[in-house]
N, C-alpha and C positions, 0 to 999 in steps of 0.2 A: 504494500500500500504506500502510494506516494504522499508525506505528510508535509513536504514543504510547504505548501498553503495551507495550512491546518488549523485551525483555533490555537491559538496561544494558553486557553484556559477553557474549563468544559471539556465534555465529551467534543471525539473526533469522528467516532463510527461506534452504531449502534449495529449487534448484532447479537443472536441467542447460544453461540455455538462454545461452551463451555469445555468440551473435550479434551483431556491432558493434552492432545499433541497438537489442537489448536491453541491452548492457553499457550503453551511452549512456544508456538510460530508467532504470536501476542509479542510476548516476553521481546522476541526476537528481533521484531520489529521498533519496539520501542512503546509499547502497550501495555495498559493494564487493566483490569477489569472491576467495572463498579457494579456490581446487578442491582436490582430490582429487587427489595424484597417484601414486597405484597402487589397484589393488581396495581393496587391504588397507586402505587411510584412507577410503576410502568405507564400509567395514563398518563401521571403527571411528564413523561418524560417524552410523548409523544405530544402535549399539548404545547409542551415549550418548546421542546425543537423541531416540530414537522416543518415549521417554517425554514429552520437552517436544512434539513436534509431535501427540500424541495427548492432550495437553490443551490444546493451542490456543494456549500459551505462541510456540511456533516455528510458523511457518507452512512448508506443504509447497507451492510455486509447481505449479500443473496442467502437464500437459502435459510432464511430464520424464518419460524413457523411464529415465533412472540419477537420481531426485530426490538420493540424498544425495553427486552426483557433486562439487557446487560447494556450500560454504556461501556465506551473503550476509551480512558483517556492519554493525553502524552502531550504533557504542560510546556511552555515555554516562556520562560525556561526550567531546566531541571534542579531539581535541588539533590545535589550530588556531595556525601563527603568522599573526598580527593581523599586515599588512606595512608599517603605520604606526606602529607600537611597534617593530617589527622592530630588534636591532640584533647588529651583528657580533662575537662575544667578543671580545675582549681579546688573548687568546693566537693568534688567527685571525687577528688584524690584524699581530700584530707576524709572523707565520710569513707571511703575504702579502708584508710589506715587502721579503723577498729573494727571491720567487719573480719575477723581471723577465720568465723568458719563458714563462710562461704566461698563457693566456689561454681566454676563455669564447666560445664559440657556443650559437645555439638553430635546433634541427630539423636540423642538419646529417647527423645520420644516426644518426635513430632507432633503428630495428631494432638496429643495432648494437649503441646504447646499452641498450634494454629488452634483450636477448641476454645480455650483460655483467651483468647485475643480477640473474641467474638461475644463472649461473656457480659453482662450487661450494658451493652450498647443496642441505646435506644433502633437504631437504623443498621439492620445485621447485611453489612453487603457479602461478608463473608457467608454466601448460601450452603444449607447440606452439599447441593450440586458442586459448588465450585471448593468449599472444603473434600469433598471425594476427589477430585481431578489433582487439588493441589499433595494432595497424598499418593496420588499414583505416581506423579511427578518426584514425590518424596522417594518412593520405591525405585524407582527409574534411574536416581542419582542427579535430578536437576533441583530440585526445593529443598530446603534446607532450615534447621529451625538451630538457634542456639539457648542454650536454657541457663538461668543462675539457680544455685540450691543453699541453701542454709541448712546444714545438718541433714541432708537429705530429704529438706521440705522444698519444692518448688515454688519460687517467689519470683519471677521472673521471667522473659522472653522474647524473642523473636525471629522472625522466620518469613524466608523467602525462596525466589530463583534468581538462581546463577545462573549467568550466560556469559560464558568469556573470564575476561576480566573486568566484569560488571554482576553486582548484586544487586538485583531488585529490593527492597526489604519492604514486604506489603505491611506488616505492622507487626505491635509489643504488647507487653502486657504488664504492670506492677502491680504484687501483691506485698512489698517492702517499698518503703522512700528508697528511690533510686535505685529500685532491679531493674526496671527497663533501660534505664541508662547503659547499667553496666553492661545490661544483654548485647546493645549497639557496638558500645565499644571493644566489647571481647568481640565483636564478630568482626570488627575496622581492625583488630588488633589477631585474629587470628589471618582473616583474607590476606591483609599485606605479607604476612609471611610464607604465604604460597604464591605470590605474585599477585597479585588481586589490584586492581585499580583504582577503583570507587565503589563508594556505596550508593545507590539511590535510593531516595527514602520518599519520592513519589511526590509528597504535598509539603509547599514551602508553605514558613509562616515563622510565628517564634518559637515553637518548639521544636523544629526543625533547626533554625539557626540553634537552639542551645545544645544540641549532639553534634555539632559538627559543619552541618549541610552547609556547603553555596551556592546562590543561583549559577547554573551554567548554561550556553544556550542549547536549545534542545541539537542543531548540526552538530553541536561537538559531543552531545551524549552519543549521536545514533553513530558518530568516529568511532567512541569507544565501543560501542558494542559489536561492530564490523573488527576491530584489530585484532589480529590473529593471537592466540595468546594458548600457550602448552601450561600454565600453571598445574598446581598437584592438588590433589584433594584436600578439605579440610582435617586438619588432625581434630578429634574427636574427643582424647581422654580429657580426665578431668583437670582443671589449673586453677592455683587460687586466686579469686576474683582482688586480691592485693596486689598482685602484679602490675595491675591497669594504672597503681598508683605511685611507680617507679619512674 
């Protein structure tokens, strides 16, 4: 899909086709998926944009039986943490320094974590549907979830797809002041160490700027995700979330 003329903000193309290996070709493009989750936000999202996709502004993807089920956005510009600028606040380091028993994994249990991040929020775009696809994608070796534990209680996360040396990171979760932070950061702090690029964290704002992110413009996201890139897998064992504060 050609996004050079694209909306800057809002959805770009409305389509219903949630399928792991569409989400993936998504991903790839520089996409991500907002659904619908009740009738009533599919109307609404036909009532406000039929007018953009009947001037050609928003594209209507073929082949959806509910087209305004799932919008597809790809902002401009991105808000991207660079993982070689990357650095840890201030206030995050020193709140690290008396966290002794916690610690970070990666992939230990996804679902979980994507489940946890949909958890009472009022507007679930995270559907059953697109929670199953982003777990096959887990299976598959492209999504990716990173988790904080205290004593072996889950207080933290988050979780995305990798493509390249780009990480989508669709969102987090805190059940402690500051496990989602640290979630970002181990996972800015574990990607750079296999070669990893950036992170995308999809929607700017201020709490985007306070993990890291900068706007960048969406041409130099969609470089990044075309640059050919051999990185190595995530290491996965556990590390202590005090490191993040060295």
């Amino acid at each position: 899909m050609d996004l050079t003329a694209a909306p800057v903000d809002g959805p770009v193309a409305f389509g219903d086709d949630l399928r792991p290996q569409s989400l993936l070709s998504a991903y790839r493009q520089g996409l991500y998926p907002f659904p619908a989750d009740t009738i009533e936000h599919q109307f609404l999202n036909e009532m406000r944009y039929e007018p953009e996709v009947a001037a050609g502004r928003v594209k209507l993807l073929a082949g959806s039986k509910e087209p305004y089920a799932v919008a597809w956005c790809s902002p401009d510009p991105r808000p991207l943490i660079l993982v070689d600028q990357a650095r840890v606040q201030r206030s995050l380091r020193r709140h690290l320094r008396s966290k002794t028993s916690w610690t970070t994994t990666v992939d230990v249990c996804f679902e979980r974590v994507a489940s946890q991040c949909r958890e009472g929020r009022s507007e679930r775009w995270l559907t059953d549907e697109l929670l199953a696809s982003m777990c096959r994608l887990h299976e598959c070796g492209y999504a990716h979830s990173v988790e904080v534990w205290d004593d072996g209680e889950l207080i933290g996360g988050t979780f995305g797809v990798r493509i390249g040396a780009v990480f989508s990171a669709d969102s987090q979760f805190t059940l402690r002041s500051g496990a989602g932070k640290v979630a970002v950061a181990e996972l800015t702090r574990r990607f750079a160490e296999v070669g990893g690029v950036a992170i995308d964290v999809q929607h700017d704002g201020d709490h985007a700027r306070l993990i890291g992110a900068r706007p960048v413009p969406r041409s130099r996201y969609f470089e990044l995700l075309r640059t050919p890139h051999q990185g190595s897998t995530l290491p996965t064992g556990p590390k202590p979330a005090r490191r993040l504060a060295d």
